[in-house]
N, C-alpha and C positions, 0 to 999 in steps of 0.2 A: 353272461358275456364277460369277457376280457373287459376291465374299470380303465386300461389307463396305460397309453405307452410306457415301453420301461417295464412291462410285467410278465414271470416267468414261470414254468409251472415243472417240479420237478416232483419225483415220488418223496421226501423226504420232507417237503413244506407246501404250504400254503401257497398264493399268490405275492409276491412281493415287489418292490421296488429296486430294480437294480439300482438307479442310480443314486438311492438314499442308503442302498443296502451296503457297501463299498463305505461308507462314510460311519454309518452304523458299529461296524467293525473295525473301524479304524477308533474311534472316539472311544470305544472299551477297551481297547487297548491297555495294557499295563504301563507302558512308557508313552506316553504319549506330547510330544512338544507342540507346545499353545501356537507357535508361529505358523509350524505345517498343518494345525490342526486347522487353524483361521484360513490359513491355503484351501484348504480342501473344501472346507463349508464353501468358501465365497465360489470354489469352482461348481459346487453342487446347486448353489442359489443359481448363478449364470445358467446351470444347465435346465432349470426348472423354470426362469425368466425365457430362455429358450422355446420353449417346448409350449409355453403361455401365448406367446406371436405367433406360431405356426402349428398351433391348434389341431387345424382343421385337416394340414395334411397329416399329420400325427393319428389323427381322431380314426381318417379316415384307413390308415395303416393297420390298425391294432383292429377296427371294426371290421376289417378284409377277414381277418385272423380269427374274430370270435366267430362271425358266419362259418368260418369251416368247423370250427368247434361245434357249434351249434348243428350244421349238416349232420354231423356223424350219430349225434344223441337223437333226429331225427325233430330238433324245437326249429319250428318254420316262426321267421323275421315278424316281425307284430310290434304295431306301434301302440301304445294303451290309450286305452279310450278316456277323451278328455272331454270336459263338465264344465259350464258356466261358475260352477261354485265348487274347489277340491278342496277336502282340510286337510288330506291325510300324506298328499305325496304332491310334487312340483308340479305344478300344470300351464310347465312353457309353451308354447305357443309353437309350431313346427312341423313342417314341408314332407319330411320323411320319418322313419324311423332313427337311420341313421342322426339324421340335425335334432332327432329330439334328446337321440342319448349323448349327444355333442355337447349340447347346452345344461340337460341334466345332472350326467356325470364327470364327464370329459374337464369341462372346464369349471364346476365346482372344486372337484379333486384337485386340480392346479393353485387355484386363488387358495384353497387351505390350508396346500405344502405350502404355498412361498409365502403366506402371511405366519405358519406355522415357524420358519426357519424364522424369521423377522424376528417374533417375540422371544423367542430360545437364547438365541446368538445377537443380545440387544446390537443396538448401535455403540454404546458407550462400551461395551467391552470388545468391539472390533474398532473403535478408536486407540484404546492403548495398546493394541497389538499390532496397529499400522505406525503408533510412536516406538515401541520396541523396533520394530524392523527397521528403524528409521537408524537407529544406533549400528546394526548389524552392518560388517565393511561393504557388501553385494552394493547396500543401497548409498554407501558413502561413497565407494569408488566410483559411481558413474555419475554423480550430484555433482552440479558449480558454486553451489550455494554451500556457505560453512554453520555447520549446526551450531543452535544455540536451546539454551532454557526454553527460550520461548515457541519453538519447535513441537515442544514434548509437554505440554501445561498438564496433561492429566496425569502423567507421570510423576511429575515434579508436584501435585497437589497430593498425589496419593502415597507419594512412596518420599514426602521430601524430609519426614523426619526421621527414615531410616538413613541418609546417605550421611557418611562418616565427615565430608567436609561441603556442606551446602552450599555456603558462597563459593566457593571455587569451582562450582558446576560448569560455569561461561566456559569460562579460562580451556575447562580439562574436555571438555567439548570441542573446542576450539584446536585442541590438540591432536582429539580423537579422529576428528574431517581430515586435517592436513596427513596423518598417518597412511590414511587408506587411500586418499584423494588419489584417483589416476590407478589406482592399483586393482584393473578387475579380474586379471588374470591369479596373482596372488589372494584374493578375496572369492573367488567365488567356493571354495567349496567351508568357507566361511559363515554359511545361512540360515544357523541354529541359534539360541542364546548360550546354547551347551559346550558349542563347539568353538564359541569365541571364549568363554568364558575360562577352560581347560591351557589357553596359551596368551591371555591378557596377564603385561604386569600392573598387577594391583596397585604399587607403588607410585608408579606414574598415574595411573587412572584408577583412584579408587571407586568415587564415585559411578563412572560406567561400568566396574564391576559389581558393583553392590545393585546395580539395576539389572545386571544379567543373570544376579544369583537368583532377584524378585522374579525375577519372568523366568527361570527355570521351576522354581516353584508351583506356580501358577496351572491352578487345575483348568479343566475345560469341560471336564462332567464330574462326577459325582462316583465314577465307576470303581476308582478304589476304595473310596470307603464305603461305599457299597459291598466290596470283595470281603473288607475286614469283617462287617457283620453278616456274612453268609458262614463263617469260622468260628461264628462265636458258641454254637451249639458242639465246638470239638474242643471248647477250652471251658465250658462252664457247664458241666455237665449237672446231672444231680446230685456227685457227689459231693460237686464242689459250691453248691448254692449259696454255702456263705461268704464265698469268697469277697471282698472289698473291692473297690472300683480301679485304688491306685495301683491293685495288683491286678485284677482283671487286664487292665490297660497295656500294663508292662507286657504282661502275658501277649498281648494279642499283638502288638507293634513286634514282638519277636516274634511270632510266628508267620507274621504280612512280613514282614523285613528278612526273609533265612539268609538274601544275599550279602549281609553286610556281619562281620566277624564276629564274634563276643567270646570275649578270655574269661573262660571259667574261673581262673584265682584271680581276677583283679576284683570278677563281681563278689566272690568270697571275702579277699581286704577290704570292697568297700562296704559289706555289710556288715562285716566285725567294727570297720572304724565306728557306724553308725550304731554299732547295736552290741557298744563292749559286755562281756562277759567271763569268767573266769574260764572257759574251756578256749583253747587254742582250736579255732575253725581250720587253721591252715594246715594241721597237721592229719585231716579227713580226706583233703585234696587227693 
């Protein structure tokens, strides 16, 4: 039978989860920004908190849909025969077929996603991404309250020994509010760390750009450097086994990075600067 509202069945895969699936490819993404990322999780958790309170109409939807599956292959409805003593499979207690594969499947499947997303996506890393947004103008223009340090504690604990002038955090905060303060029609499309980060003066506010440059950084899976070592068998082949790690390295961050320039004679001057010898490298160019 169909496990589980939300599931689809096409020639090309398995059963799956739409509403996890959408999220899925979104989080492998090659650009991916932690803010819209944290966006999307918490709509997917809401959607799966959803679907946990109204179970039963849910259950009873998707089980409309396996009976006709089941019609066609010609497997007649059957409740499994239950035993005072079972070790091998769940032996809940239940009124029909339907309420046993409700209680079975139905709502085991649920409580695993949404305790699943839980441990993933802790709470400590959707704390500093609701203090990032906190920074972002969408949420300063519509705020009465003027940010401070003490707004953002995990921020300021985690990142406070990269900010170029720590005490004057207050102050350039304080700055930061009054800017955007009232301004949601100028701020809204404002709602990246990318997009603030690209037209903030640094001058004025270093320290809020030094936390927007941390939170563009800021991974949310694992999937590019996963990408890098799926590459690594077209850069270290056999013939190049001996290759060293500091050039393995090089090698491979050029090859993940093609969209970013590289001047063939600057890397030739700066390897002669490093590595003099009497043959003129520039004159090969």
């Amino acid at each position: 039978m169909l496990s589980y509202y939300g599931l689809t069945r096409d020639d090309r895969s398995c059963d799956r989860l739409i509403v996890t699936k959408a999220l899925s490819v979104k989080l492998q993404g090659r650009y991916v920004d932690i803010v819209k990322a944290y966006q999307e999780i918490r709509f997917v958790t809401s959607t799966l908190h959803s679907a946990r309170v109204n179970v039963t109409t849910i259950h009873s939807r998707v089980y409309q849909k396996a009976l006709e599956v089941a019609g066609k292959v010609n497997v007649e409805e059957s409740l499994p025969r239950t035993t005072g003593r079972q070790q091998h499979r769940g032996n809940v207690p239940a009124s029909s077929a339907s309420d046993y594969y409700r209680k079975q499947l139905t709502i085991p499947m649920l409580d695993h996603l949404i305790n699943e997303m839980g441990y993933r996506f802790s709470e400590s890393s959707s704390a500093v991404v609701s203090q990032i947004t906190r920074l972002l103008p969408p949420s300063l223009a519509v705020s009465d309250n003027i940010l401070s340090s003490a707004d953002i504690p995990d921020l300021v604990k985690m990142y406070g020994d990269d900010l170029p002038a720590a005490a004057a955090l207050d102050t350039e905060l304080h700055s930061w509010t009054v800017k955007w303060s009232g301004s949601v029609q100028f701020a809204a499309d404002k709602d990246t760390p990318s997009k603030v980060l690209n037209q903030i003066d640094k001058d004025f506010f270093p320290n809020v750009g030094q936390l927007l440059k941390i939170a563009c950084t800021l991974s949310v899976t694992s999937a590019e450097c996963e990408r890098s070592i799926s590459r690594l068998r077209f850069l270290k082949t056999c013939m190049r086994s001996g290759m060293g790690e500091s050039r393995l390295n090089g090698l491979t961050l050029l090859h993940v990075h093609r969209d970013i320039p590289c001047d063939a004679e600057a890397v030739v001057e700066e390897f002669a600067k490093r590595n003099p010898r009497r043959l003129q490298l520039s004159e090969f160019c």
